[in-house]
C-alpha positions in Angstrom: 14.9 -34.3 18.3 16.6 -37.6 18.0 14.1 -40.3 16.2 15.3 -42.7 19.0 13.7 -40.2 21.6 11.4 -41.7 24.1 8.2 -39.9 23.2 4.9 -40.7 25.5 2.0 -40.3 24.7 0.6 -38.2 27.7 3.5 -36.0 29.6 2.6 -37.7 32.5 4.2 -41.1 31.9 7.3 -39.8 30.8 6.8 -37.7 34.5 6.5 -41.2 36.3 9.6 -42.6 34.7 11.9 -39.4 35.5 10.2 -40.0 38.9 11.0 -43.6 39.0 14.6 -43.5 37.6 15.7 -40.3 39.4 14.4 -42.5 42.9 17.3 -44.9 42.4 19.9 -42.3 42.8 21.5 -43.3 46.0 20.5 -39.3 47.3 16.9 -38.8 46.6 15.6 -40.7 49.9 16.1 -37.6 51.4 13.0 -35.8 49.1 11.3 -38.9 49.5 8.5 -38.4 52.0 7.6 -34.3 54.1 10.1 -33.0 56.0 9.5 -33.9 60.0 11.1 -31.1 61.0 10.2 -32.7 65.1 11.9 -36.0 64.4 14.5 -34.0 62.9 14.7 -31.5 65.3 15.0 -28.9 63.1 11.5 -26.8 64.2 12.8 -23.3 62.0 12.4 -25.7 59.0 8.6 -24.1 58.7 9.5 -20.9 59.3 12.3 -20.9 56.3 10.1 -22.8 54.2 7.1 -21.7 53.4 5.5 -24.3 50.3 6.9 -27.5 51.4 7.5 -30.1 49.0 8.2 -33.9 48.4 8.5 -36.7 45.7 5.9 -38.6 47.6 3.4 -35.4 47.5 4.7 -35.4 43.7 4.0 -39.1 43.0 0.6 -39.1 44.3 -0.1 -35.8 42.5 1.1 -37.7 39.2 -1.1 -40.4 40.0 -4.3 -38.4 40.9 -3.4 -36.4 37.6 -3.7 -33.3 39.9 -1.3 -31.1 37.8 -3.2 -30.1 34.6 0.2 -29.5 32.7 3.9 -30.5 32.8 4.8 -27.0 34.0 3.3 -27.7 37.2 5.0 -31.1 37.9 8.7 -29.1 36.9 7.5 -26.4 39.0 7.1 -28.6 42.1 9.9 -30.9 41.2 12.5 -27.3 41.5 10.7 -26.5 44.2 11.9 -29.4 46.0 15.2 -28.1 44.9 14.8 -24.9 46.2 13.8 -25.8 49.4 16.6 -28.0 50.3 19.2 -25.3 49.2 17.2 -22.1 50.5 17.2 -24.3 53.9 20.8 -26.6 54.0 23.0 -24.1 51.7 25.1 -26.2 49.2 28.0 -27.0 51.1 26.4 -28.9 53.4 26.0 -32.6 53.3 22.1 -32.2 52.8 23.1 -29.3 50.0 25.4 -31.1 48.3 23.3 -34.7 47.8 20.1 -31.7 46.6 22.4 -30.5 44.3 23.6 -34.2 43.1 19.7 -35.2 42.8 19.1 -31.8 41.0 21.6 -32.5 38.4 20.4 -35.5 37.9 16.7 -34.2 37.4 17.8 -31.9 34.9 19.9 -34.6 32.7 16.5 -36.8 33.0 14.8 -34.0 32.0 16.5 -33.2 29.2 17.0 -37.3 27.9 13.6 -37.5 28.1 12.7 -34.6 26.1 10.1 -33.1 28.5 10.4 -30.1 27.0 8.6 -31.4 23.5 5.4 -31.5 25.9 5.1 -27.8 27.2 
């Protein structure tokens, strides 16, 4: 590991700034709050998936320090992942800005060396 590496000292602040970055990439809005799948008219959404996930829900877990380890906070960020491609494909509009906001998690991920704090 680089000496210039931006090492926290608690996994969960380098979580918050991966979180806070990756939100100004002009494709996460769409992760940024639950799915309404009424607004959206889109009323199979439930039915397709079944452990919904958000970066709000993820924020305020971050904040409330719900997850107990960093695994849990990567596990719920590629859920997020998963759900938009298990529902929208990845040639869909929707599919292709997940994918976009994916690839951008994992380069976060890896720049910020979240892997030093499993």
């Amino acid at each position: 590991m680089p000496e210039s590496a931006p090492i926290y000292d608690q996994w969960e602040k380098a979580a918050s700034r991966l979180m806070m970055t990756l939100g100004r990439n002009p494709a996460a809005w769409i992760f940024a709050a639950p799915v309404n799948a009424e607004k959206l008219s889109i009323l199979d959404y439930y039915k397709v998936i079944k452990e919904p996930m958000d970066f709000g829900t993820i924020k305020i877990k971050l904040k409330e320090h719900k997850y107990q380890k960093i695994e849990e906070f990567i596990r719920d960020m590629e859920l997020v992942f998963t759900n938009c491609k298990l529902y929208n494909g990845e040639t869909t509009e929707v599919g292709k800005m997940g994918k976009a906001v994916h690839e951008e998690f994992d380069r976060l991920k890896e720049q910020l060396f979240l892997d030093f704090y499993v």
